[in-house]
C-alpha angles and dihedrals in degrees: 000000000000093000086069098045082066099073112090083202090057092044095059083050088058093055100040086052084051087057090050147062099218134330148193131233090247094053091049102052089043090052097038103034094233126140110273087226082051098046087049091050101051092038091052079043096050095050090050095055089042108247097105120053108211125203116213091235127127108286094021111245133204143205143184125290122212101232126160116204119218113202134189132207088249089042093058086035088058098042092047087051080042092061103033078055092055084090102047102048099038083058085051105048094037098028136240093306104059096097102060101035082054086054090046093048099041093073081059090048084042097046086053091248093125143012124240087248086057095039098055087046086058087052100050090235131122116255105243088048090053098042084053095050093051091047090054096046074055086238097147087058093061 
């Protein structure tokens, strides 16, 4: 659950399902500006982790889920190490050049040339990992 608290995107679904009664994947990505690939992924993320709830309709729809968070002192410690970490690993599992070659193909991501999902294969990196190292260079807020 809290992985995927962590993603700034997913966050702004939450609170777009809170605003409505229910939605589809299509609205959402129309309203919100996101992929539509995107959008699909995190919504079928969010239900799994049980923050969405999803109706077997055609298209699926989906609608906001009542959930309440308990957090602990080492909880917030660990996820604070957790973050100040995200640099670090990401330059030692995809070496000392990631960051830049993540700048140089995010004009491409920002020009809608490409979607995160296509961005990270060029990259060689998995996609959580490139969606959370864009989130910590603060790329989504430009």
């Amino acid at each position: 659950m809290f992985e995927q608290l962590a993603n700034d995107r997913k966050l702004d679904i939450l609170s777009y399902a809170a605003d409505h009664e229910w939605f589809t994947v299509t609205a959402l990505k129309d309203d919100l500006g996101i992929p539509h690939t995107t959008a699909h992924d995190y919504c079928r993320e969010l239900h799994q982790a049980g923050l969405l709830h999803r109706e077997q309709m055609k298209p699926a729809t989906y609608s906001a889920v009542e959930f309440d968070i308990q957090l602990s002192l080492d909880a917030i410690a660990t996820a604070v190490e957790t973050e100040s970490e995200t640099i670090d690993y990401m330059l030692a599992t995809y070496g000392d050049g990631i960051i830049d070659e993540l700048l140089d193909i995010w004009e491409r991501v920002d020009a809608g040339e490409l979607t995160y999902r296509e961005a990270s294969g060029m990259l060689d990196m998995q996609h959580a990992d490139f969606l959370r190292l864009a989130s910590e260079l603060e790329l989504f807020n430009r």
